[in-house]
C-alpha positions as CSV (number, residue, x, y, z in Angstrom):
1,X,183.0,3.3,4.4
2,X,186.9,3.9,4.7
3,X,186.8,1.4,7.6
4,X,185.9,-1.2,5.2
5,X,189.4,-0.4,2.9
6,X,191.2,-2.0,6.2
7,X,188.8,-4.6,6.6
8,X,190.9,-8.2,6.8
9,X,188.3,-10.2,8.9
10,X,187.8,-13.7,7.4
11,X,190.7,-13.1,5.4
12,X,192.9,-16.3,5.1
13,X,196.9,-15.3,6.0
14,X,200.0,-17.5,6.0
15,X,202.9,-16.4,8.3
16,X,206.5,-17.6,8.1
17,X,208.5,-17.0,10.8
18,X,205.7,-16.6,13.0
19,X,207.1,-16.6,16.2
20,X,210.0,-14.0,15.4
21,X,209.1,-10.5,16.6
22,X,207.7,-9.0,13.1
23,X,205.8,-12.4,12.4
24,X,204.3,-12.3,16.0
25,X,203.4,-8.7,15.4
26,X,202.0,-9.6,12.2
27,X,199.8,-12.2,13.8
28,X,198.5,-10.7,17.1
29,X,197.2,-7.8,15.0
30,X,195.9,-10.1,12.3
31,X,194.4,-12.0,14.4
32,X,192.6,-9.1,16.5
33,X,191.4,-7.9,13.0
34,X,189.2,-11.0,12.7
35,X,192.1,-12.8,9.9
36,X,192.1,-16.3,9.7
37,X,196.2,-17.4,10.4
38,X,198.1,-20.3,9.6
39,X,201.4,-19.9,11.4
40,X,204.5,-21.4,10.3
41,X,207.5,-21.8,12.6
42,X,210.8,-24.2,13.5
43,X,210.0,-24.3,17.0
44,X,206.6,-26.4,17.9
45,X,206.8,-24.8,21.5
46,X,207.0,-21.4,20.7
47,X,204.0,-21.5,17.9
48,X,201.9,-23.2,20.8
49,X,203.2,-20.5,22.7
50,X,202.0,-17.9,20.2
51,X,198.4,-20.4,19.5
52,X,197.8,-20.0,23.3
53,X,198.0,-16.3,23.1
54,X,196.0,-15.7,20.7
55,X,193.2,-18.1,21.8
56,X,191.5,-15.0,22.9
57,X,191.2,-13.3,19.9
58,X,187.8,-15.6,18.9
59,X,189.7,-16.0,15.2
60,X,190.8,-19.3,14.0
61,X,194.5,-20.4,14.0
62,X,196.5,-23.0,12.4
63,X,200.0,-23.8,13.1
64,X,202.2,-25.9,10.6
65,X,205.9,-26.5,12.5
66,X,208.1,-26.1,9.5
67,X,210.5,-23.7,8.0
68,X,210.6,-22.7,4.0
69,X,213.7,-25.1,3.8
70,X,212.7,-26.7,1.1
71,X,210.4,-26.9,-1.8
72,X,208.8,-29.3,0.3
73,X,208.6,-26.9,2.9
74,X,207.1,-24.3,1.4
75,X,204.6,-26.9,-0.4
76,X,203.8,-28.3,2.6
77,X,203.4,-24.9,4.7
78,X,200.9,-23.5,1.9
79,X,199.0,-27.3,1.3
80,X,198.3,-26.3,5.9
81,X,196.9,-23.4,5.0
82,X,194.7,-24.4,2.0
83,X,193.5,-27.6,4.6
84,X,192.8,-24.9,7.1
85,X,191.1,-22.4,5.7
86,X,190.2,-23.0,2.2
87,X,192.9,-21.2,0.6
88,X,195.6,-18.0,0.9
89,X,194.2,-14.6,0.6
90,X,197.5,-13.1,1.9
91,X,201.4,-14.4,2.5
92,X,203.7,-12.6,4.8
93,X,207.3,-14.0,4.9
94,X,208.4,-13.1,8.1
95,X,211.6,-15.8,8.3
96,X,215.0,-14.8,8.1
97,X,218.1,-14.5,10.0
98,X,221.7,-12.8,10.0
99,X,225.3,-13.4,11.0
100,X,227.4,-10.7,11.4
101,X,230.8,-10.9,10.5
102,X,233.4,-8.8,8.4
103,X,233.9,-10.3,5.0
104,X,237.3,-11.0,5.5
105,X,236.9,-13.1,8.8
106,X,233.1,-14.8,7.7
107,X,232.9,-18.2,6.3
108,X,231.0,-18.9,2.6
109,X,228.7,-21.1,5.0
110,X,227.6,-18.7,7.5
111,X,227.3,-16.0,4.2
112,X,224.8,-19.3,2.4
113,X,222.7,-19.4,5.4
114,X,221.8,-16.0,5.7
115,X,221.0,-16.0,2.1
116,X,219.0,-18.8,1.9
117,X,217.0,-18.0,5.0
118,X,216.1,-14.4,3.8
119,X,216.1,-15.0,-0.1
120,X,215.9,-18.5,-1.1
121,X,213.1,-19.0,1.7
122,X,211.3,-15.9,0.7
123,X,211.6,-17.4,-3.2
124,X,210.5,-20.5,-1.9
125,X,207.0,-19.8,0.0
126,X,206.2,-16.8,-2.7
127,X,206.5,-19.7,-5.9
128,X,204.1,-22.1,-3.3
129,X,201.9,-19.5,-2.9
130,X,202.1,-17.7,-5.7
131,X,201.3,-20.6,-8.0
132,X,198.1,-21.3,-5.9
133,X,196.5,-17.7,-6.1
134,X,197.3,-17.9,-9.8
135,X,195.3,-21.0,-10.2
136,X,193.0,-20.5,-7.4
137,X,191.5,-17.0,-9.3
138,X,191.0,-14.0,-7.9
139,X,194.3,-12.4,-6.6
140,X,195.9,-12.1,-3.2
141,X,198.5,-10.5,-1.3
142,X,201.6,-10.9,-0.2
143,X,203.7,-9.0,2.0
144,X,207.8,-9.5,2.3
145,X,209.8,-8.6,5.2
146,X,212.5,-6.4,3.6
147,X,214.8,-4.1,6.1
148,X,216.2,-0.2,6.4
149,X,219.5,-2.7,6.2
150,X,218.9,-3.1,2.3
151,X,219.1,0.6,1.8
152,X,222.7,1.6,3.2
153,X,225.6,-0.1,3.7
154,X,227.1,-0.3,7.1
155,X,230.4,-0.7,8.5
156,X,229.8,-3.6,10.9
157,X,229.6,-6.7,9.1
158,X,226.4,-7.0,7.5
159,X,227.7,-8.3,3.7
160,X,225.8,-10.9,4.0
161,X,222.1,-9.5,5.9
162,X,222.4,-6.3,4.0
163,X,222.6,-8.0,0.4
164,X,220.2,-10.4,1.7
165,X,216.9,-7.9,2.0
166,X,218.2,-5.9,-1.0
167,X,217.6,-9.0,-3.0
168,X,214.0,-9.2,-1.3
169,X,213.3,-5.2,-2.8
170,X,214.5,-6.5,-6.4
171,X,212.5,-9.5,-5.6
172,X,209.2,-7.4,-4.6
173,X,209.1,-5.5,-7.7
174,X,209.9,-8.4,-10.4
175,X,207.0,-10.4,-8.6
176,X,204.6,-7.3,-8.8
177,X,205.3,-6.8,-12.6
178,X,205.1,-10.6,-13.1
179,X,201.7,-11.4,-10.9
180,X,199.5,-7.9,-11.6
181,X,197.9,-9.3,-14.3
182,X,196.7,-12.0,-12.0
183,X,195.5,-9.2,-9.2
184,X,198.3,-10.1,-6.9
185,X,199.8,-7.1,-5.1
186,X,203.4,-7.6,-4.0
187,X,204.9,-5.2,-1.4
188,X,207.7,-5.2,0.9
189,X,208.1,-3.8,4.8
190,X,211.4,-2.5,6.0
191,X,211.9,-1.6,9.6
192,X,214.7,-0.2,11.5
193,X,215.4,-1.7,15.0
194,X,212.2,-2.9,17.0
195,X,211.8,-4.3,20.3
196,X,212.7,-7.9,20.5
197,X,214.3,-10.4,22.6
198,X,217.6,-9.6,20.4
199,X,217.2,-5.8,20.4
200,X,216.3,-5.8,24.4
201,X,219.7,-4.5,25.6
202,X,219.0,-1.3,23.0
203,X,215.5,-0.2,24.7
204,X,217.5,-0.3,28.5
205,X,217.8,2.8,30.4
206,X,220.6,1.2,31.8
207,X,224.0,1.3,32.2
208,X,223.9,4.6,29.9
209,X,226.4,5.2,27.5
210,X,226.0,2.4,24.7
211,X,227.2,3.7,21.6
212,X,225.4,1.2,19.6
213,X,221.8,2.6,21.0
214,X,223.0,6.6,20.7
215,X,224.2,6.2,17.8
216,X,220.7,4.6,16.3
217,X,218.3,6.9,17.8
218,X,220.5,10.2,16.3
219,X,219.8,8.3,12.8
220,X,215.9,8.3,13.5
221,X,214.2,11.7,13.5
222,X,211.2,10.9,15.4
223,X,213.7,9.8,18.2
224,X,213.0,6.4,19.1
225,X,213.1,2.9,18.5
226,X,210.6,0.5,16.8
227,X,207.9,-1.0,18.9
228,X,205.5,-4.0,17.4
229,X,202.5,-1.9,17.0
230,X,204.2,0.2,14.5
231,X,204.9,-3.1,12.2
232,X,200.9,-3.9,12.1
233,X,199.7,-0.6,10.4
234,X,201.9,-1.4,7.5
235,X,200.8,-4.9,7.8
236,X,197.2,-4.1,8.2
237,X,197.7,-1.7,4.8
238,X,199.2,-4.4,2.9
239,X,196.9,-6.9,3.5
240,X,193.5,-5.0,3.0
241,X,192.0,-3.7,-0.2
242,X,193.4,0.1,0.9
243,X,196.7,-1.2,-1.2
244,X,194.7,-2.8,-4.2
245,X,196.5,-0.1,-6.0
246,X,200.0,-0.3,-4.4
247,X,202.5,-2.9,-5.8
248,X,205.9,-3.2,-6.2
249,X,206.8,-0.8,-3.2
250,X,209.2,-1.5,-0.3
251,X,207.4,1.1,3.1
252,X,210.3,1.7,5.3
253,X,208.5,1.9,8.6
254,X,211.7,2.8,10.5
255,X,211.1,6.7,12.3
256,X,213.0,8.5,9.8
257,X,215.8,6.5,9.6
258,X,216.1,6.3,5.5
259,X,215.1,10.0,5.5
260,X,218.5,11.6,6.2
């Protein structure tokens, strides 16, 4: 039955940056799926936060309070997962973070950061994971967070973000060529602007007039901005065997935006 191609209950997924908006999206539709989660996170309140609200979902979630830092991290955040639920079936790196500044006025540290929150992290928790599907047998999944952002350049100080999740599409295809002989799909999701505690002033009706919002929605042909629902059909996708013949692909879920 096609239902079955989407089928993800029981299935064992890791999330970094869980308690950002695409890794919370990730997880509350995971989780009403019937997945098994471990969720990683810097912020022990806001995971217990997230644990809570899922509580009523009837699946079983873990929580590990620890960024992909380190190698040590990312060790540590897959060893949770393994002790939780017997292994990874599926990895979604959902950590990241940007600093906008013009090139000429940001500093090499602030340009680091970024770059080793979205890539070096990313790097990190797919070696961890990677290495343990590999031995483990069997295959897995594992979805990266990519971005419209990696796609076209901007004037407004992205030279470090945008780079950033380009490096996570070049990153998404070498793994997939490297790991399909192991039966390890690797795909990337890139969204334009969805609703989030940093995106909140774009989805106000009020005060009209921001140029910023305008501007966006007459980029996106179906006229709207992002919402969190339309992040967990490409997650759902990625995760289940209806993409056991999809690898190497970035899916821009973004309205339209890379269209034109």
């Amino acid at each position: 039955m096609i239902s079955e191609r989407f089928d993800v209950a029981g299935k064992s997924v890791l999330i970094t940056g869980a308690t950002g908006a695409f890794g919370a999206a990730a997880a509350r539709g995971l989780a009403e799926a019937g997945a098994h989660l471990t969720l990683a996170g810097g912020s022990e309140d806001k995971l217990t936060e997230l644990v809570d609200d899922l509580r009523g979902s009837g699946s079983p979630v873990a929580r590990v309070a620890r960024r992909p830092d380190s190698e040590g991290d990312a060790d540590a955040i897959v060893d949770a997962a393994i002790a939780a639920h017997g292994g990874v079936d599926v990895l979604i790196t959902a950590s990241g973070m940007n600093k906008v500044g013009l090139i000429t006025e940001q500093s090499v540290d602030d340009w680091q950061s970024v770059m080793d929150a979205n890539v070096r992290g990313s790097w990190l928790m797919c070696r961890a994971a990677g290495r343990h599907m590999i031995a483990r047998g069997g295959g897995g999944k594992v979805i990266l967070v990519s971005s419209t952002r990696a796609k076209l350049g901007l004037p407004s100080g992205y030279s470090a973000y945008s780079p950033s999740k380009a490096a996570i599409d070049l990153l998404t295809k070498t793994l997939a060529c490297e790991w399909g002989a192991h039966g390890i799909n690797v795909n990337a999701i890139g969204p334009t602007v969805f609703r989030s505690d940093l995106t909140a002033w774009m989805y106000a009706d009020e005060p009209p007039g921001r140029t910023t919002r305008e501007a966006m929605l007459a980029r996106i042909p179906l006229g709207r901005l992002g919402e969190p629902d339309d992040f967990v059909g490409a997650v759902l996708f990625f995760a289940s065997a209806a993409s056991d013949f999809c690898t190497g692909q970035t899916l821009y879920v973004d309205g339209g935006y890379t269209a034109g």
